[in-house]
VOVEX-650853 format. One record per atom (N, C-alpha, C): z, y, x; residue in three letters. Coordinates in pm, whole numbers, plus 50000, padded with zeros to 5 digits. Example, Ala and Ser with C-alpha at 12.3 -4.5 7.8 and 13.67 -1.06 7.14 Angstrom:
VOVEX-650853
507804943151319ALA 507804955051230ALA 507804967051320ALA 507084977551285SER 507144989451367SER 507875000351290SER 
//
This chain:
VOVEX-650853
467754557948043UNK 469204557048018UNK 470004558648148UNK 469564552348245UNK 470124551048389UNK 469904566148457UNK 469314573248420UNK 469234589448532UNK 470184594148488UNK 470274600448332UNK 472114608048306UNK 472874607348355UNK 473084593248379UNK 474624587948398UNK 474054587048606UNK 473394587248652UNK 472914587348801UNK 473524603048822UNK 472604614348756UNK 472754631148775UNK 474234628948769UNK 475224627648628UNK 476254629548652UNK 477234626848722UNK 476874609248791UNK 477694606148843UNK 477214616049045UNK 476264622449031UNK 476074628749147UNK 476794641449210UNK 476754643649054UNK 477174666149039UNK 478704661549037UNK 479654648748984UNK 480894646248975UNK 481264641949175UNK 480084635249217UNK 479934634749385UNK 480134646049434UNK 479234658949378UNK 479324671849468UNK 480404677249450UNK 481184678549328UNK 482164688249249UNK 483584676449380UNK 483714669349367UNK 484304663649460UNK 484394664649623UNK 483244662749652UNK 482894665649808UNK 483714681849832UNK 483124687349749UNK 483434702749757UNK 484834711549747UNK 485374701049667UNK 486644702749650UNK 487414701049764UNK 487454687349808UNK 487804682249925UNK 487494694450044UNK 486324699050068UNK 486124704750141UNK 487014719050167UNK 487154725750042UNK 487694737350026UNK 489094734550064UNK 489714724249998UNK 491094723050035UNK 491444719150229UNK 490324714050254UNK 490514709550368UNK 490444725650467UNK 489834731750440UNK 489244745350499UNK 490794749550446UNK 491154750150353UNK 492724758750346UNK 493734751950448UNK 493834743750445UNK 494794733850529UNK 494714737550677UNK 493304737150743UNK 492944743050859UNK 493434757350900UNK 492974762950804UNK 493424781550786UNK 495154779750810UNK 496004769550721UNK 497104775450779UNK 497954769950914UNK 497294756550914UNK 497784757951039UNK 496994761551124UNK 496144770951138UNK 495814783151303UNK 497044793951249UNK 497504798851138UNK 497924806551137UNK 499744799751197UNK 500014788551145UNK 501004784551193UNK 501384780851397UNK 500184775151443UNK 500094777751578UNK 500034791751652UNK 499944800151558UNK 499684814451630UNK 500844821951655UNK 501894818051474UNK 502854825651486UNK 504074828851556UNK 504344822851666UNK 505334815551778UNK 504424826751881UNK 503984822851908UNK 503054832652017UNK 502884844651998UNK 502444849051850UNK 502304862751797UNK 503924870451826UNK 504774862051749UNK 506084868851708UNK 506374878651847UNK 506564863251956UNK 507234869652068UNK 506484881352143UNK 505024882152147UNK 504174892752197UNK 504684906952106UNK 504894906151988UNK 505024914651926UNK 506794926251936UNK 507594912951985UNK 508624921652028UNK 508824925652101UNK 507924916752247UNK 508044921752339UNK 507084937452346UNK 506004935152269UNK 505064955152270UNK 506314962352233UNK 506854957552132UNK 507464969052049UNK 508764975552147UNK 509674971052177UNK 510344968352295UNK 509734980952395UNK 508794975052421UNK 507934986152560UNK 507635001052477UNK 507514999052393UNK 507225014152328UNK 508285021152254UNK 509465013552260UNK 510775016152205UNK 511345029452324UNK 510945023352464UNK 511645022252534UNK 511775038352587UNK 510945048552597UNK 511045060152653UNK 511835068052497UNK 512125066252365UNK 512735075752320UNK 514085065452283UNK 514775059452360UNK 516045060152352UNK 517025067152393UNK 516905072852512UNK 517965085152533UNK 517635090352425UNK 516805096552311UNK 517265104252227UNK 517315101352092UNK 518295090852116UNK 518945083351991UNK 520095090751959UNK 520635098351832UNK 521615099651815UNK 521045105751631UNK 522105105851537UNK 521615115451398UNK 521285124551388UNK 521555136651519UNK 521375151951487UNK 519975154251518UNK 519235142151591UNK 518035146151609UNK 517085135651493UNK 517525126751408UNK 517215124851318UNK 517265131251165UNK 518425137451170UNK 518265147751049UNK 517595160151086UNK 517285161451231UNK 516455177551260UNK 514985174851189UNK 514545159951306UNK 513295154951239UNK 512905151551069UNK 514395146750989UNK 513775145550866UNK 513895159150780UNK 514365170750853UNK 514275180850757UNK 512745189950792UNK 512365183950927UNK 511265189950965UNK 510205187250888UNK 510505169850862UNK 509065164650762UNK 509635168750582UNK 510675167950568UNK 510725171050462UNK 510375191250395UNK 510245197950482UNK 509895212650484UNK 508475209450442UNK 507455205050568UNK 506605201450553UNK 505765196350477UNK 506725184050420UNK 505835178850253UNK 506415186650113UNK 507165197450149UNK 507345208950044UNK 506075217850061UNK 505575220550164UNK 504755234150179UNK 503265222650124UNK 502915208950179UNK 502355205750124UNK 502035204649991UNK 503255199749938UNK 503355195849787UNK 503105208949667UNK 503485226649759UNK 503425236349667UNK 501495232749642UNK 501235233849810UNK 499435234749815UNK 498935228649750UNK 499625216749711UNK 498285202849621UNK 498525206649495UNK 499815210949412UNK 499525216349313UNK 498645228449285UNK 498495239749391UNK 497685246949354UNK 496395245749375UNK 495825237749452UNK 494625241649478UNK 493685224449467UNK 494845213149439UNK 494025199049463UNK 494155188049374UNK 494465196849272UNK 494625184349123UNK 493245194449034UNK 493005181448986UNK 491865185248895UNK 492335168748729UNK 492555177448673UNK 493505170148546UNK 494845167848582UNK 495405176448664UNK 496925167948690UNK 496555157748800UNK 495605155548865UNK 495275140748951UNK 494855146249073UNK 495315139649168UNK 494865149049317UNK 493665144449356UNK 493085154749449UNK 491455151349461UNK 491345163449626UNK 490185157949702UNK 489935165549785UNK 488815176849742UNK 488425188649843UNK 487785198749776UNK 486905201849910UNK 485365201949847UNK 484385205249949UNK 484285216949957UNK 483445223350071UNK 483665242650116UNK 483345247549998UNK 483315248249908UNK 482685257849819UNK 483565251049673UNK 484605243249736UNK 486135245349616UNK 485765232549498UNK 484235224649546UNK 484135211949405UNK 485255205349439UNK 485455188849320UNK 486475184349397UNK 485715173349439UNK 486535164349511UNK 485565152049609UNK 486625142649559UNK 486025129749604UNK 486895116349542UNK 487535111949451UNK 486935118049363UNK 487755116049186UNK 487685104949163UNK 486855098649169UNK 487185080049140UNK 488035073449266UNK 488575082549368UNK 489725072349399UNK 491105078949386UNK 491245087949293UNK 492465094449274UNK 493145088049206UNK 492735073549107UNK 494205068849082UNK 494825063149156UNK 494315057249290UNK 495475054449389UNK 496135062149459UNK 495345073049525UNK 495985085049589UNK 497145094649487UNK 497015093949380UNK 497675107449278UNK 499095091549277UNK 498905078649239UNK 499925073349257UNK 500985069549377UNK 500215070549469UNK 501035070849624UNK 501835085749592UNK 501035092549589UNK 501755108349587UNK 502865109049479UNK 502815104149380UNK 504315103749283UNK 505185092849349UNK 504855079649398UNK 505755076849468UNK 506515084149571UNK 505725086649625UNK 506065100349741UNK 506985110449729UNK 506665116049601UNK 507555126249588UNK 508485122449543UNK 508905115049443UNK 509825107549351UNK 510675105249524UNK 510225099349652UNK 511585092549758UNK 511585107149823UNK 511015115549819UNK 511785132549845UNK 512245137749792UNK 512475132049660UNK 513335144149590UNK 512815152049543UNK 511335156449497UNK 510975166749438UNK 510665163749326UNK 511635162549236UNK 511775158249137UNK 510545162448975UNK 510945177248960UNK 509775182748907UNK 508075176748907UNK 507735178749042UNK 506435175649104UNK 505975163248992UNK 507375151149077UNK 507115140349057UNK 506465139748910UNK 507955139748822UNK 507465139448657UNK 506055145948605UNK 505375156348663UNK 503825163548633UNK 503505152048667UNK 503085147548790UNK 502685137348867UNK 502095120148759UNK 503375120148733UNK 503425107948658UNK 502875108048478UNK 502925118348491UNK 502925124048313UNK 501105122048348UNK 500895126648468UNK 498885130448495UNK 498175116348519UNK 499085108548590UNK 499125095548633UNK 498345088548467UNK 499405087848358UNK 499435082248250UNK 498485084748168UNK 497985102048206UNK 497545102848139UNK 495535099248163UNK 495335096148251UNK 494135088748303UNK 493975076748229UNK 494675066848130UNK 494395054748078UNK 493875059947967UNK 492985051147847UNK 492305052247791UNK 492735038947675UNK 494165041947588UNK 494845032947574UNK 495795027947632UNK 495985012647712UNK 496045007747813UNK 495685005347901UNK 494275007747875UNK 493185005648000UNK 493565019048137UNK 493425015748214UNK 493655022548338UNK 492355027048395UNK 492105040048455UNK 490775045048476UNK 491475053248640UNK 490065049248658UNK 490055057748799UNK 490605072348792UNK 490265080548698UNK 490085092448659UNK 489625095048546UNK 489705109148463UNK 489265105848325UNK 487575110448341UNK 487315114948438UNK 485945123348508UNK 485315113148567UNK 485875097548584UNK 484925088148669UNK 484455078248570UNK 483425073848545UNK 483085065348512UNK 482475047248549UNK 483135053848669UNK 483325038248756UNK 484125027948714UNK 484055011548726UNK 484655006948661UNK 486055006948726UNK 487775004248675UNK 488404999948809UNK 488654986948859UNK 489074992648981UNK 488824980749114UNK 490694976249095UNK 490664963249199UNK 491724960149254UNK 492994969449342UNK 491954977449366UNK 493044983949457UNK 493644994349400UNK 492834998749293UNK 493615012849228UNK 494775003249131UNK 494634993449091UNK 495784987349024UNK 497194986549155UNK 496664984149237UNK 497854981549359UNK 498164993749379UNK 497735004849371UNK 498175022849386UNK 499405018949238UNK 499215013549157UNK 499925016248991UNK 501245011949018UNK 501144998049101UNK 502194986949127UNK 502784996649211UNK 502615003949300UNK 503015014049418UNK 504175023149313UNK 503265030549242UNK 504115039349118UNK 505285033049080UNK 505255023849008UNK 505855017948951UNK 507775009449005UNK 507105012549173UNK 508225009049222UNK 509725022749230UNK 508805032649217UNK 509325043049211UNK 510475047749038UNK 510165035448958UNK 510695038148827UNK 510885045648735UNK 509205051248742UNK 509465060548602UNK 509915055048448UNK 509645068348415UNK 510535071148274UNK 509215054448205UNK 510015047948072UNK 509195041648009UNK 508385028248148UNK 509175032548234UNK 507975020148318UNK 507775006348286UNK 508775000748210UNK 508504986648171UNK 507564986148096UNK 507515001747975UNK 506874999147832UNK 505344996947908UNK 505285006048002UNK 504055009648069UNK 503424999048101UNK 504354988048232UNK 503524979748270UNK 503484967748200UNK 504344964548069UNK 504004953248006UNK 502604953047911UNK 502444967247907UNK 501014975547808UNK 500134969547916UNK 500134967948061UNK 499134967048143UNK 498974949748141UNK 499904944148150UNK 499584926548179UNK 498984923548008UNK 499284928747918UNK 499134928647785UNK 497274930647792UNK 497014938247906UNK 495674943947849UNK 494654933547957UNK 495674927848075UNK 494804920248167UNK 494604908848113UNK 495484902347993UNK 495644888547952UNK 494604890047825UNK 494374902847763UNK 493244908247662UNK 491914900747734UNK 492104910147879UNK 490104907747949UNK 490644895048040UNK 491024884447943UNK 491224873648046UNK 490904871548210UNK 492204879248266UNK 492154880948399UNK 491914890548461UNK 490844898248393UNK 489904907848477UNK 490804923548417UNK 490524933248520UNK 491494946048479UNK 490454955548443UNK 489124953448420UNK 488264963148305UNK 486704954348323UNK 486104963048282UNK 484364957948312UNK 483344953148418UNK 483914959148507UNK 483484954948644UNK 483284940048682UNK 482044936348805UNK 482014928348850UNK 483344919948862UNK 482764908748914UNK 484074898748977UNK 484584902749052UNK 484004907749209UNK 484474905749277UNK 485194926449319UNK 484654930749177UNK 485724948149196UNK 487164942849076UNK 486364940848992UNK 487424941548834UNK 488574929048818UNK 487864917548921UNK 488774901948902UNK 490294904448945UNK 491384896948877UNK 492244901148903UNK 492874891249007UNK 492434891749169UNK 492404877549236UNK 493654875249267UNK 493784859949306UNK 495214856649307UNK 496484858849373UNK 495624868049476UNK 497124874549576UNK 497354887849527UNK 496514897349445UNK 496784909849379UNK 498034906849231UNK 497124893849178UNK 497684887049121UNK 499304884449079UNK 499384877449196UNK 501154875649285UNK 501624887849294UNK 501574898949339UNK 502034912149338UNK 502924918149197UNK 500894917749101UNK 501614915948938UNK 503094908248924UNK 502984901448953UNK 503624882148928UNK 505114891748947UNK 505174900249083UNK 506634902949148UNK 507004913249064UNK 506504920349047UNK 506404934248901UNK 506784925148774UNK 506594917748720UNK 507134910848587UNK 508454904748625UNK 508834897348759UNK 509894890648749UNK 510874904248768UNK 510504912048858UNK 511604929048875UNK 511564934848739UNK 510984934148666UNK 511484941348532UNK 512174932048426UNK 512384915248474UNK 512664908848383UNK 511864902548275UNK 510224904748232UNK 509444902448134UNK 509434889348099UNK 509594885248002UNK 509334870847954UNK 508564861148000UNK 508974849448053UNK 507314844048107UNK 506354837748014UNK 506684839147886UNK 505834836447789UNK 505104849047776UNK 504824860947820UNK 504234870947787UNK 503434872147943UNK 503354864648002UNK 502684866748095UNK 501324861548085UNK 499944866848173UNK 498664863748139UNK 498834848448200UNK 497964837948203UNK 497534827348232UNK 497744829548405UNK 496594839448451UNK 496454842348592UNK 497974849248693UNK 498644851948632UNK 499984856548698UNK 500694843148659UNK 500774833048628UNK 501394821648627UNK 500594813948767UNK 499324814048767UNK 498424805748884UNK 498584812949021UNK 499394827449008UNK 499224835449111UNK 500044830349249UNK 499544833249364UNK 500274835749500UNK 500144844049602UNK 500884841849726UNK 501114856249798UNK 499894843749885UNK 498864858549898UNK 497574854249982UNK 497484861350181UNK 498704870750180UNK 498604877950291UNK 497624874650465UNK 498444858350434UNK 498274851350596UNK 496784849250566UNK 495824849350470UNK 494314844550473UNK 493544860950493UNK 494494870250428UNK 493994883250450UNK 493784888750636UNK 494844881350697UNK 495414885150793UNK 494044885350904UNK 493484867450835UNK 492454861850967UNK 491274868350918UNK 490754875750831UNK 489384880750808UNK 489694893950814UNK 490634904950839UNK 490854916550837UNK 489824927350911UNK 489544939850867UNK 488454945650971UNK 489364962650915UNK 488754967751068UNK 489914984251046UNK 488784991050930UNK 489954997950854UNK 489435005450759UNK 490344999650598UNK 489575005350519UNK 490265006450365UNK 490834989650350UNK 490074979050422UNK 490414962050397UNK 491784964750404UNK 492274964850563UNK 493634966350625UNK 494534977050562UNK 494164985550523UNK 495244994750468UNK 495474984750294UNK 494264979750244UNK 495014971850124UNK 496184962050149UNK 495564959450251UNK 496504946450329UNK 498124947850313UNK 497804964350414UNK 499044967250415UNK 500174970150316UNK 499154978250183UNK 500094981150023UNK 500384965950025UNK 499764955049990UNK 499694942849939UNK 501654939650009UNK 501374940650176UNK 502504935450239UNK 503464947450217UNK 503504956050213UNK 504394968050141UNK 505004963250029UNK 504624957749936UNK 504664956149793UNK 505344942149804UNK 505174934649857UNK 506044924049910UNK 507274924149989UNK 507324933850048UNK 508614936650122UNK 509484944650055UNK 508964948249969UNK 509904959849873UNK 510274949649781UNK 509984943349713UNK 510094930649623UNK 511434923749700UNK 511154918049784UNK 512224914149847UNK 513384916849882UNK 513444929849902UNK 514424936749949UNK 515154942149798UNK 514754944849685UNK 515204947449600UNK 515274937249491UNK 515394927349499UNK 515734915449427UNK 516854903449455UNK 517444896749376UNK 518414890249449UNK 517494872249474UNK 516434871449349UNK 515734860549371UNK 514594862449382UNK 514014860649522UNK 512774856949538UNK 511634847949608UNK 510864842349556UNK 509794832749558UNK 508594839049567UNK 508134840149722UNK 506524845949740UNK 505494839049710UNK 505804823449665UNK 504664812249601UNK 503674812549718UNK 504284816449893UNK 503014813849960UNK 502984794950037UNK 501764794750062UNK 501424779150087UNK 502344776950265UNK 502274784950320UNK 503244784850438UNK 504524780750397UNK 505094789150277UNK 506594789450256UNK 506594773050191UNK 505704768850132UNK 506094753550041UNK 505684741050135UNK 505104744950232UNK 505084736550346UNK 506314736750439UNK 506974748850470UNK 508024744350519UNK 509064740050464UNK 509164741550305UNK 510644734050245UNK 509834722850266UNK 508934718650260UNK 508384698950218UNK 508954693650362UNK 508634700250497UNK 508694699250620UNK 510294700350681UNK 511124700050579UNK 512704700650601UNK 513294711950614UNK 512934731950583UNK 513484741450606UNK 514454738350493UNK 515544750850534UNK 516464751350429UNK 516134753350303UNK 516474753750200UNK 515904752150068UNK 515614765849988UNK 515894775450076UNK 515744788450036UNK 514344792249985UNK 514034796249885UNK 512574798649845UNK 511634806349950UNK 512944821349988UNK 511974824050107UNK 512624823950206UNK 511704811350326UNK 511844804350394UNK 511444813250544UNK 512154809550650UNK 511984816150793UNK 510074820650818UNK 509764809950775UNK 508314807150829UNK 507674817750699UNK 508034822650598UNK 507354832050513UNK 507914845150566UNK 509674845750639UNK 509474861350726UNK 508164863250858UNK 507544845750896UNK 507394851151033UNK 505664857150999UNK 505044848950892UNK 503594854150816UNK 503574868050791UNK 504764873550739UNK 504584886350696UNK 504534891950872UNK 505914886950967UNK 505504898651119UNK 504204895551122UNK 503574878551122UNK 501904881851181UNK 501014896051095UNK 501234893550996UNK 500354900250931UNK 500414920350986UNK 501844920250995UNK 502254935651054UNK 501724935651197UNK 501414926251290UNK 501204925851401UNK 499424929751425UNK 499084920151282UNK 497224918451305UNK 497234932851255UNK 497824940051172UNK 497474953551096UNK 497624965151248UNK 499024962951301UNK 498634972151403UNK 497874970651480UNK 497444959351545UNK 496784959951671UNK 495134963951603UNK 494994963751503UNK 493454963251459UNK 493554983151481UNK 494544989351399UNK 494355004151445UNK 495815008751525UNK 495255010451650UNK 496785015351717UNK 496775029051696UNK 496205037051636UNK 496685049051539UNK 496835049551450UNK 497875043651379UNK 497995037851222UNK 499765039151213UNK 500185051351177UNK 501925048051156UNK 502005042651091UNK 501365035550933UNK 501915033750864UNK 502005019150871UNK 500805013550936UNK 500915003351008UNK 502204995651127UNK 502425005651187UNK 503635005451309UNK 504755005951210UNK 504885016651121UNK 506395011151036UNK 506595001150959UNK 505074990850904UNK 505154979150876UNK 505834962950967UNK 504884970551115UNK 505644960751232UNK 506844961651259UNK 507944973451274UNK 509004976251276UNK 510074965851170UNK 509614967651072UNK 510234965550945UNK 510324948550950UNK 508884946550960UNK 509334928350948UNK 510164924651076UNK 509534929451149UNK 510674927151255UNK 511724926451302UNK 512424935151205UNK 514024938451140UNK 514644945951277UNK 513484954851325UNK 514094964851408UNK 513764980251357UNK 513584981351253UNK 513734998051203UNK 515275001951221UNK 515385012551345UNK 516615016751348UNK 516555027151342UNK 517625035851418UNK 517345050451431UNK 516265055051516UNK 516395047651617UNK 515175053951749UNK 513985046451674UNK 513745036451599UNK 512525036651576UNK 511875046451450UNK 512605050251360UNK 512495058751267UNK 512345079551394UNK 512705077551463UNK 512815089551527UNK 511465090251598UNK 510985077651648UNK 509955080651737UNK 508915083251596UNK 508755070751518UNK 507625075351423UNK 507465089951335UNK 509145098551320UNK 508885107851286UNK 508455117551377UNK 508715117051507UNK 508625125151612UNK 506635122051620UNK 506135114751599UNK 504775110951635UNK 504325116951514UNK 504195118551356UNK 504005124251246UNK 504115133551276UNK 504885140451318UNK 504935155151314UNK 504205165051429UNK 504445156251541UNK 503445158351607UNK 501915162451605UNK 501065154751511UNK 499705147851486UNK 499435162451415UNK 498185163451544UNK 497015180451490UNK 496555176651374UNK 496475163751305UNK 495535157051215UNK 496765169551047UNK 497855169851100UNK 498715175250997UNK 499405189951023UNK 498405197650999UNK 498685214651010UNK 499925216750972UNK 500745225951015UNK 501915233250993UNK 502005237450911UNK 500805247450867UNK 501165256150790UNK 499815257350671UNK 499505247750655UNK 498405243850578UNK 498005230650520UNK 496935230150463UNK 495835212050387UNK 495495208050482UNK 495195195550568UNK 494125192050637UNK 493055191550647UNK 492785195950710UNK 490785199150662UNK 489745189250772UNK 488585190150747UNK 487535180850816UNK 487365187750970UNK 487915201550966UNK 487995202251125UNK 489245201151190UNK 490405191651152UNK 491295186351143UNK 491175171151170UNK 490295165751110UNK 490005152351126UNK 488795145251021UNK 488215132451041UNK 487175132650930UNK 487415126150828UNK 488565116450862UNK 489025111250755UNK 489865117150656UNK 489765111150474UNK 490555118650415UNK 491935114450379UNK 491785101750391UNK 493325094750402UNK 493655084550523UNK 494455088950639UNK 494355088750784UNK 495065073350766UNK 495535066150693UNK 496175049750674UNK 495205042850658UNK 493805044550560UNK 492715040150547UNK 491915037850593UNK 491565046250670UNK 490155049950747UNK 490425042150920UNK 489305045350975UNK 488815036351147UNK 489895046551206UNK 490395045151339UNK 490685054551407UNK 490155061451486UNK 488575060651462UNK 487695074151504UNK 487425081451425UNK 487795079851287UNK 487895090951193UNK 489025098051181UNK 489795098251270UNK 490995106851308UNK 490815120551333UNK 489355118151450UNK 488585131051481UNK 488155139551416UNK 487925151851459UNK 487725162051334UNK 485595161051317UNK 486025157951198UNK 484705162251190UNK 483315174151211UNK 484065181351207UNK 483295196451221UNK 484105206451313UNK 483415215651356UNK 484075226251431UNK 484675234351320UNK 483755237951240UNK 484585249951134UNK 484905242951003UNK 486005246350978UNK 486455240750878UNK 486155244950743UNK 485765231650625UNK 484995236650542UNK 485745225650405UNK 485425213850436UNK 486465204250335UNK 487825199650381UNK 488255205050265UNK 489895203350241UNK 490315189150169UNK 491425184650276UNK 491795166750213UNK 493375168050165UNK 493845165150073UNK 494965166849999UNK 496945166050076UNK 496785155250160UNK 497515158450262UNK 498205146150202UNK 497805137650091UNK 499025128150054UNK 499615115650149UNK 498445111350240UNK 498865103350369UNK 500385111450423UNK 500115124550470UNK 501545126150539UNK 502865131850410UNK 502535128950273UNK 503435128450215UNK 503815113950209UNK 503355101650174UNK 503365090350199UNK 504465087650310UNK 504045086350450UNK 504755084050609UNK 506375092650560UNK 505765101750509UNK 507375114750500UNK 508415105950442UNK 507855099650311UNK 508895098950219UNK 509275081550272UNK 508415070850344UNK 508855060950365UNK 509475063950496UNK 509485074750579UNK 510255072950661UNK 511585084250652UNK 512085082750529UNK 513155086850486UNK 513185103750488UNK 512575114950499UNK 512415124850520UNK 513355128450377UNK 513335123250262UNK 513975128150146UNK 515635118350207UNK 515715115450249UNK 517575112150261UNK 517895118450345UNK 517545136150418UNK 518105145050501UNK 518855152950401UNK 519735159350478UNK 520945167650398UNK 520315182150359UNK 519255185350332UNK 518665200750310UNK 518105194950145UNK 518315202350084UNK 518295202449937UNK 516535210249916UNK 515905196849878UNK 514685199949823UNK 514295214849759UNK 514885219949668UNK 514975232249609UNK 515425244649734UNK 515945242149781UNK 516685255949892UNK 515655252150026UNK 514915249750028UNK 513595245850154UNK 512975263850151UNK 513075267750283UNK 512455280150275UNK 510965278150277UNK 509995290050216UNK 508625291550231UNK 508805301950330UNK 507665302050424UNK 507455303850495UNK 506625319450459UNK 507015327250443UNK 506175341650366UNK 504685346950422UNK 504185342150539UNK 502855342750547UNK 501815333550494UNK 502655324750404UNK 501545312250316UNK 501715321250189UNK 500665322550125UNK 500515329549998UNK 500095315749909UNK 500965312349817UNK 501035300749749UNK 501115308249573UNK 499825318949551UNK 499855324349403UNK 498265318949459UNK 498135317449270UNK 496555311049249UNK 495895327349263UNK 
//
């Protein structure tokens, strides 16, 4: 009679101990991140500052509308190329020497960056194919990598959707309430997959969470897990490693800063921010100490790849110094980059990586001498359109082609 009640009262010992433990390990986690951020901030203005500093003499608009009509030409001549030669269903994909396509199971994030993309240039047309190809990859409600992959999907191609979505297509509410509808179906999880590809964890979660309160959705129609959700960034921040981790990082903090900026109420539900209202901040939901998590987080993203614009226009941004000269230097550095041909796709003797935000920054390098695989180019449509290349005064439609690109199939 006495062992049952011994075992249970043991495993109720461990389930306790453990608890304790975990919470205690969170508590620790934020304050290193809270001792850091005082130290981080000011290092961080002071870099930025130093690298500000050689293109200010050429601060003025005429050399900002030169530069955004330069990138905006550019992601026209791109944008004719990917329709002809780098969608396979309407969905963009890279193409090995001999014309297969490559990366079809990660084209629903890439084909959705790219309708965002085009949708903030203005290429209006594109976009709508784009989105119509986008849609048409689900299987129901269910969301698929591709209709050609049979992989299960992951977390991150849902954060490519949330990306779309900010962009406001046609039907987008019907769209994404079909999607929380189908996550609250697979209690939590966003298809078949493992836990730790298919789970819908709690800072992807929170993202969802900001997507239901921007469209208004009922909070009775919300899954269980977007009620438990929060912004996880500052825990992302301390385990980060260069490559695809950090670039999620970065959509994640993208997707949060856009939230913000386009809402009149918002609550990031992070454990930083509810420690400082308990701790006497002003009562504002989002609180000083939740702007200064997001600079750390822009700070750990650049310094991990210091060839990473998209990274550097993240640091800019929290920092609340995106001005003209900083928008000028990053376009002036984009346009620059051998990694993005003039007058062509990027190819592997161009660089080895296929999406240059993602990847190490030794995959910048070209992989091969002769060029043989072709990568879609949506990274520098991406940089184009967040660094305003579609709010230059040259009318998307009246963009000259360049008559030595032969753009017939």
């Amino acid at each position: 009679m006495g062992r049952p009640s011994l075992s249970f009262s043991l495993v109720r010992r461990w389930f306790f101990g453990g608890l304790i433990a975990v919470l205690s390990l969170i508590v620790c986690l934020e304050f290193l991140v809270i001792l850091n951020l005082n130290r981080i901030s000011s290092q961080q203005y002071s870099k930025i500052q130093t690298l500000l500093e050689p293109h200010r003499p050429k601060i003025n608009l005429d050399t900002l509308h030169r530069l955004r009509r330069e990138a905006l030409t550019r992601a026209s001549l791109y944008d004719e190329l990917i329709k002809r030669d780098m969608l396979l269903d309407g969905m963009v994909v890279n193409r090995g020497a001999k014309g297969e396509p490559e990366g079809v199971c990660d084209s629903l994030l890439f084909s959705s960056l790219r309708f965002y993309a085009l949708e903030r240039l203005g290429f209006k047309h594109s976009a709508n194919d784009a989105w119509t190809s986008v849609l048409g990859s689900r299987t129901g409600a269910q969301w698929q990598r591709h209709p050609r992959c049979g992989k299960s999907l992951s977390r991150d191609m849902l954060m490519g959707v949330l990306v779309a979505l900010k962009a406001n297509p046609e039907n987008g509410t019907t769209v994404f309430r079909d999607m929380i509808h189908e996550i609250d179906r697979q209690n939590g999880f966003i298809d078949d997959g493992p836990i730790y590809v298919s789970w819908l964890s709690p800072g992807v979660a929170g993202l969802v969470r900001m997507e239901a309160e921007r469209r208004n959705v009922p909070y009775d129609e919300w899954p269980w897990i977007l009620k438990q959700s929060f912004s996880s960034i500052e825990y992302d921040g301390l385990f980060l490693k260069e490559g695809y981790q950090s670039h999620l990082a970065g959509l994640g903090l993208w997707l949060e800063m856009y939230h913000k900026e386009h809402v009149e109420w918002f609550n990031p539900r992070s454990l930083l921010g509810a420690m400082a209202r308990l701790t006497g901040e002003p009562s504002s939901l989002d609180t000083t100490l939740d702007d200064r998590r997001r600079q750390w987080i822009a700070g750990t993203l650049s310094s991990l790849s210091g060839a990473n614009l998209f990274f550097d226009w993240l640091e800019y941004r929290t920092n609340g110094i995106y001005q003209v000269d900083t928008e000028i230097k990053l376009l002036s550095e984009l346009l620059a980059m051998p990694q993005f041909p003039v007058t062509r796709l990027p190819m592997d003797c161009d660089r080895a990586a296929d999406y240059l935000w993602q990847r190490r920054d030794k995959e910048a390098i070209p992989a091969a001498r002769q060029c043989g695989r072709t990568y879609a180019g949506v990274d520098f449509l991406w940089m184009a359109a967040i660094l305003g290349a579609g709010d230059s005064e040259l009318n998307p439609e009246d963009i000259p082609v360049d008559p030595s690109i032969n753009l017939s199939h």
